[in-house]
N, C-alpha and C positions, 0 to 999 in steps of 0.2 A: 369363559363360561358359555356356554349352550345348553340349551331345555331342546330335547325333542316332544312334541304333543302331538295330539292327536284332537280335529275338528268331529265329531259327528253329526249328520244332519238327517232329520226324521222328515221327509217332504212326500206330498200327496199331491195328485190332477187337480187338485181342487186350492192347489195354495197352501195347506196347511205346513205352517214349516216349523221345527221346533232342533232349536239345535243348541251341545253344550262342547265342553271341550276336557279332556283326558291326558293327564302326562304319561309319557309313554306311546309307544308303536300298538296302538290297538289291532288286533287281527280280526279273522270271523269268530275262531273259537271267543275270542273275549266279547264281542259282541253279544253271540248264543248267550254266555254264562251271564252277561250282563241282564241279557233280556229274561234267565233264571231266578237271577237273584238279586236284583236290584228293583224293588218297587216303582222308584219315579220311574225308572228307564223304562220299565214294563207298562207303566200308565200311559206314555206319552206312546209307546206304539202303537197300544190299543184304543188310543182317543181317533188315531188317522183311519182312512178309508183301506180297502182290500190294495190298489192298487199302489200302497206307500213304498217308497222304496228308504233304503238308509243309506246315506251317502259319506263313506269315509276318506277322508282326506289325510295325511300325516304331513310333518310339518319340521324341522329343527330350525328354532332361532338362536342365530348364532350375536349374542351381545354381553351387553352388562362387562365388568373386571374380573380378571383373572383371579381364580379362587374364589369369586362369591358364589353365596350358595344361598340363593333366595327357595322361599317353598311355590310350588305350580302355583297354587289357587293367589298369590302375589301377582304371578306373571299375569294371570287368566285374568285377574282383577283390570290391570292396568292394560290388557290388551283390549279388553270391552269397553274402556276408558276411549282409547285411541280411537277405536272405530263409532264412540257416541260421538267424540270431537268431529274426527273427519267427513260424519257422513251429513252434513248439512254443506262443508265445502267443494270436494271433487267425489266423494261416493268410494274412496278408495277403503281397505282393510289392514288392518295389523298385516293378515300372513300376504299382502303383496309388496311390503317393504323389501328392499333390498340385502339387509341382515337377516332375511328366512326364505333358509329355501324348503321346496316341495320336495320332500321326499317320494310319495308312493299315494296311490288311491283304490279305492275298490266298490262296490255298490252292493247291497243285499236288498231282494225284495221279499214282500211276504210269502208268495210260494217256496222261495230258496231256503227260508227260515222255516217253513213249516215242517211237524212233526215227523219222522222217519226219514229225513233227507241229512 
């Protein structure tokens, strides 16, 4: 069993970081579309400042038994889990375990994303 996800993260000059995570290879188009039609997504980019950028990560964890078939927002539960445990011990995260590898990354700022581009 392997889940590919997808990290995104909404970061500003100023600190402002706001990030969730996506089963599936998110692209730009799914971004764009997200930042169309998904309310929360749309809130938290227009809470940041002009210079925000979004920062995508992609991700496959390769674990769990053959043939299970858990649902994402399970994995995304207990991957949030892991990194509330570990970040008081060594600061480490779910996606630097050695069962996930890093697939792919990419950055969109808000000029990239803006109207007519």
């Amino acid at each position: 069993m392997s889940i590919v996800f997808t990290e995104v993260r909404i970061e500003d000059r100023d600190g402002v970081e706001l990030s969730f995570m996506e089963g599936g290879c998110l692209d730009e188009l799914d971004i764009r579309e997200l930042l169309k039609h998904d309310q929360p997504f749309r809130d938290m980019w227009d809470a940041v400042g002009s210079d925000a950028r979004i920062a995508v990560q992609q991700y496959r964890f390769r674990g769990g038994k053959q043939g299970e078939e858990l649902g994402d927002e399970n994995h995304f539960a207990l991957m949030r889990a892991y990194d509330r445990a570990l970040s008081d011990e060594d600061g480490s995260t779910f996606v630097e375990r050695d069962d996930v590898d890093w697939l792919d990354d990419f950055e969109l700022t808000k000029g990239d994303l803006a109207d007519g581009k």
